[in-house]
C-alpha positions as CSV (number, residue, x, y, z in Angstrom):
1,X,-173.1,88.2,107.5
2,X,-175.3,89.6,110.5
3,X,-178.4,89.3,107.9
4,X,-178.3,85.3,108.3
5,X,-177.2,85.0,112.1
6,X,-178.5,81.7,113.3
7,X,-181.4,82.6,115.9
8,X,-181.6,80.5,119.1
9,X,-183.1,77.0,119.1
10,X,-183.9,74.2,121.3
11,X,-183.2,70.7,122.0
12,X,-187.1,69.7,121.4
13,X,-187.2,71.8,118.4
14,X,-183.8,70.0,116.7
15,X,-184.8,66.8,117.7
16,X,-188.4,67.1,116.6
17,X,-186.7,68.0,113.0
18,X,-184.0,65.0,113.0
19,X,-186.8,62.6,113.8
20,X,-189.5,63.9,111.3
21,X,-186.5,64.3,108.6
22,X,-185.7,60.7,109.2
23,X,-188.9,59.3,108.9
24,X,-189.7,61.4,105.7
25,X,-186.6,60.2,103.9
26,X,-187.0,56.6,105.3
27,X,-190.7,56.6,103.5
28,X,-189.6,58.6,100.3
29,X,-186.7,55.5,100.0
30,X,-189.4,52.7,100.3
31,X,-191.6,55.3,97.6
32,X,-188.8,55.0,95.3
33,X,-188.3,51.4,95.9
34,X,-191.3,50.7,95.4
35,X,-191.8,52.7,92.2
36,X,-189.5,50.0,90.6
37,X,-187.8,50.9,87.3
38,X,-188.6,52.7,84.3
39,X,-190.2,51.1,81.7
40,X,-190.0,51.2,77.9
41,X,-192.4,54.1,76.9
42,X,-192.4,56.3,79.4
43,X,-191.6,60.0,78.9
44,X,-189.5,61.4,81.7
45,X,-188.3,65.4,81.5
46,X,-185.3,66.6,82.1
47,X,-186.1,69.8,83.0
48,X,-188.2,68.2,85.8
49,X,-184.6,67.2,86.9
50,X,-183.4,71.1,86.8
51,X,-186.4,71.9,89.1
52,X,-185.1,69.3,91.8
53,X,-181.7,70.8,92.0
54,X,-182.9,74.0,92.6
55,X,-185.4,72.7,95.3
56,X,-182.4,71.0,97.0
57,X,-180.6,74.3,96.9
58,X,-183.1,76.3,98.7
59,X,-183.0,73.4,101.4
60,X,-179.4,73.5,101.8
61,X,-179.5,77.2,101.8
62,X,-181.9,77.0,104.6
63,X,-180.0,74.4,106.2
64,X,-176.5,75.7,106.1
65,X,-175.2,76.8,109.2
66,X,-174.3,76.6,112.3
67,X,-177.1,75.9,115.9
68,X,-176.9,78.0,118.6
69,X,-178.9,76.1,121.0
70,X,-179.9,78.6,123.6
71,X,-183.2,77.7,125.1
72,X,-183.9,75.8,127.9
73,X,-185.0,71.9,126.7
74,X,-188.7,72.6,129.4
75,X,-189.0,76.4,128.6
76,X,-192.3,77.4,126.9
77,X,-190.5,79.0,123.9
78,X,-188.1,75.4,123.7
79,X,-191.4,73.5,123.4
80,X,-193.4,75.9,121.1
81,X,-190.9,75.7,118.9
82,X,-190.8,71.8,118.7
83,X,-194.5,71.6,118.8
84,X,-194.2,73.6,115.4
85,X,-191.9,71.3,114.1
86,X,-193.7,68.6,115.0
87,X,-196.9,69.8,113.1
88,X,-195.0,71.3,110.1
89,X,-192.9,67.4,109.9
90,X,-196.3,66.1,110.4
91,X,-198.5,68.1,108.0
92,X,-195.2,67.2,105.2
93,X,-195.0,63.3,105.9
94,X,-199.0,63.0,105.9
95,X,-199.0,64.9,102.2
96,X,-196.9,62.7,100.8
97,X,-198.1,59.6,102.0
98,X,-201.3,60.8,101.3
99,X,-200.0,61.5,97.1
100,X,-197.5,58.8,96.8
101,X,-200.4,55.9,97.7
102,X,-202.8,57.8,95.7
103,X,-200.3,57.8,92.9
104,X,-199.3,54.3,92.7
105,X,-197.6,53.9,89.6
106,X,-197.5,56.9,88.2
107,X,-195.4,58.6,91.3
108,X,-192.0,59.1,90.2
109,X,-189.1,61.3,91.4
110,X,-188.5,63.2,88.3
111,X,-191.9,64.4,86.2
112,X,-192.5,61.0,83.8
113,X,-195.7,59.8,81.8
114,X,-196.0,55.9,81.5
115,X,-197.7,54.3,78.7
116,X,-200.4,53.4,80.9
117,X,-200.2,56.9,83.3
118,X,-203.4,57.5,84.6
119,X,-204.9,60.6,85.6
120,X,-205.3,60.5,89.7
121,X,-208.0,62.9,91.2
122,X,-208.9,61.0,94.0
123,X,-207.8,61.4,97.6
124,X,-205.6,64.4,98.4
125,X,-205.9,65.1,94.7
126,X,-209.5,66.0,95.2
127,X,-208.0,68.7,97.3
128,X,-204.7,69.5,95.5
129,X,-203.1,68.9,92.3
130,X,-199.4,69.2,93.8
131,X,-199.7,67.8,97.6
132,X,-196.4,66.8,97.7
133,X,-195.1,70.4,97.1
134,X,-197.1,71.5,99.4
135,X,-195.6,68.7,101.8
136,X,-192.2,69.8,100.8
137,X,-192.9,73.5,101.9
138,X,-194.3,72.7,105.4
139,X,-190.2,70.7,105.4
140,X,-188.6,73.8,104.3
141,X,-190.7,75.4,107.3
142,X,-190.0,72.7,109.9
143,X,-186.1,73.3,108.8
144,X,-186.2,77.1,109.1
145,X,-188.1,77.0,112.9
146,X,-186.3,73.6,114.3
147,X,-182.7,75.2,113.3
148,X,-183.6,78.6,113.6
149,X,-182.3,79.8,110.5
150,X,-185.4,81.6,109.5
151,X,-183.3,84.3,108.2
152,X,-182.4,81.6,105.5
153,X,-185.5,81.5,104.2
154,X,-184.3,85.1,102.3
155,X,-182.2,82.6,100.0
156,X,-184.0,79.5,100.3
157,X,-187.4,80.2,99.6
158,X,-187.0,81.9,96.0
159,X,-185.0,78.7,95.4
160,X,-187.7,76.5,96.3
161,X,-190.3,78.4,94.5
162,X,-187.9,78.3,91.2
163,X,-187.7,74.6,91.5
164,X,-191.3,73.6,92.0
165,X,-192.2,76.0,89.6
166,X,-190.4,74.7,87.2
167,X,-191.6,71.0,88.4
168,X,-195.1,72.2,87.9
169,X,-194.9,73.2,84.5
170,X,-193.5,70.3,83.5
171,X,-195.5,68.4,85.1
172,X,-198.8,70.0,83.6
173,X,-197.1,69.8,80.5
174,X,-197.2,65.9,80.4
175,X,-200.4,65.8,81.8
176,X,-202.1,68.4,79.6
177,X,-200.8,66.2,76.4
178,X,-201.5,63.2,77.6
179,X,-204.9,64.0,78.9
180,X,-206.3,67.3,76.8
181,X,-209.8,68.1,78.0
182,X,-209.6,65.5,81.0
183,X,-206.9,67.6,82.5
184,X,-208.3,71.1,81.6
185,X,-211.1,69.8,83.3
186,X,-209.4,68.9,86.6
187,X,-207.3,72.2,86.7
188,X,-210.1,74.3,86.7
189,X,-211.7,72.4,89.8
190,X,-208.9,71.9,91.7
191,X,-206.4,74.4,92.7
192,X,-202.4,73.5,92.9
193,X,-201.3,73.9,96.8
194,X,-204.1,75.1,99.3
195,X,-207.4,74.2,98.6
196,X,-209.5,76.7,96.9
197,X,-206.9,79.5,97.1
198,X,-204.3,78.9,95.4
């Protein structure tokens, strides 16, 4: 289908995204490793579980496809486009460093409550009460540019957005029952994914 043609990329650009993929995934396993295992009490949603499935899909959908690498490795479009990798890769690993240490504990893959969850609003979540969605995005980004399948973004993004959406609300969910006022409190102060917008 013309609609999704694959638009020319670089060697920078793809390289830029294989590395900054890499190192992502590489911390997310020690995150998870780290996390440990689940402990008696804790809440965890299933329909958290839904919202990570769709995510997924709107990254494969972004990333299915062939490359056409058509631009010169030294040619100013060949490093733009890798220098926007780089930042987007950047931008997403720094988010979720930046959440997952804040977190401690409490981080988990799918939404959770501990018997002992605490409510975090330090750090990045002085800025942002989902960082690592917003760290996520910036990925989806940094896969559209380094692979040129911005086109994909028609599919993947409403994926994406389904997902987290649905992450978020369960994730509020938890939180708003766990911590009543405390929480009301700290979502009227602090917006979800860029600070004071939105």
């Amino acid at each position: 289908m013309r609609l999704f043609e694959v638009q020319p990329a670089g060697l920078p650009g793809v390289a830029a995204f294989v590395v900054g993929g890499l190192l992502f995934f590489a911390i997310l396993v020690r995150t998870l490793v780290m996390a440990g295992r689940a402990e008696a009490g804790e809440k965890r949603s299933g329909a958290s579980r839904l919202g990570i499935g769709l995510q997924m899909a709107g990254f494969a959908a972004v990333g299915f496809g062939g490359l056409r690498i058509a631009l010169l490795p030294a040619s100013p479009p060949a490093l733009a486009q890798a220098a926007a990798v780089a930042a987007l890769m950047g931008g997403a690993i720094l988010l979720f460093l930046a959440a997952s240490r804040a977190m401690g504990a409490n981080w988990s893959l799918a939404a959770r409550m501990r018997a002992d969850h605490q409510l975090v609003t330090g750090g990045v979540f002085a800025r942002l009460r989902h960082p690592i969605y917003a760290g996520m995005a910036l990925f989806l980004a940094a896969e559209a540019v380094g692979l040129g399948h911005y086109r994909h973004l028609l599919v993947g993004v409403p994926l994406f957005v389904a997902g987290t959406g649905l992450r978020v609300r369960e994730e509020e969910r938890l939180l708003r029952a766990q911590f009543g006022a405390a929480y009301e409190d700290y979502a009227r102060r602090v917006k979800r994914f860029l600070p004071g917008i939105a």
